[in-house]
N, C-alpha and C positions, 0 to 999 in steps of 0.2 A: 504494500500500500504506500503511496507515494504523499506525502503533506509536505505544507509552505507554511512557513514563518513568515506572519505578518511582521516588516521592517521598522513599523510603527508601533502599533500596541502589543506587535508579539503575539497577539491570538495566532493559535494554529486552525490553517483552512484543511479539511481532512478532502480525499479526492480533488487534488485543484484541477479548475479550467481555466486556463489562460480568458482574460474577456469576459467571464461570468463571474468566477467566482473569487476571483483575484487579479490583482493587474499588476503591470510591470513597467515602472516609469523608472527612468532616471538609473537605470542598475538596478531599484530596489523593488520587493515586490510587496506589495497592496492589498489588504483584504476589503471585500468589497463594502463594509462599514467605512475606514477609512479612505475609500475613494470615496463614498457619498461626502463625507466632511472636507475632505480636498477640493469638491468640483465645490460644493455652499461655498466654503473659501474663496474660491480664486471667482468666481462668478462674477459680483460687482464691483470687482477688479478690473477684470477683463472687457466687462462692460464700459467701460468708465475710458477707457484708453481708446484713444482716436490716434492718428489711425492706428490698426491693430497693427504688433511687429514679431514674427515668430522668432527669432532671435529674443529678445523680451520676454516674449511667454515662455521659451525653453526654461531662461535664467529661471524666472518668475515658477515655474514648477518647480525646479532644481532646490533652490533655495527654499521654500515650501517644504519640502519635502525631507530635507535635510532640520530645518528646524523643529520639523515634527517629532523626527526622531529622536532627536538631542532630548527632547519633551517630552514625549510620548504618547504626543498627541496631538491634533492640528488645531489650533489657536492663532482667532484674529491679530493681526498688529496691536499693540497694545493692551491686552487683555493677560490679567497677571494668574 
């Protein structure tokens, strides 16, 4: 039986699917709780940015995603 460690909360996904049941940004990979909290995240962010730059959003996930970890968990800018 094959399982993923969530890179963020560490939840174990037991049978993963790539795109269902976990995801894989950045190197690291995602259970599909902390992707819902990543996209809330970065949503009216990305909204907000005229024009849009994928270079920006790569960063813009990266960094997200690394600070979630440091965390362990995904939290607005500012929010202690």
């Amino acid at each position: 039986m094959k399982t993923i460690t969530c890179d963020v909360c560490k939840h174990t996904v037991q049978q993963p699917t790539v795109g269902r049941s976990y995801f894989y940004f950045a190197h690291r990979d995602i259970c599909e709780s902390c992707k819902e909290d990543l996209d809330s995240l970065l949503r009216p962010i990305i909204r907000a940015k005229q024009p849009f730059n994928y270079e920006w959003f790569n960063r813009l996930l990266q960094d997200s995603i690394e600070n979630a970890i440091s965390k362990g968990r995904f939290e607005a800018p500012g929010d202690n």
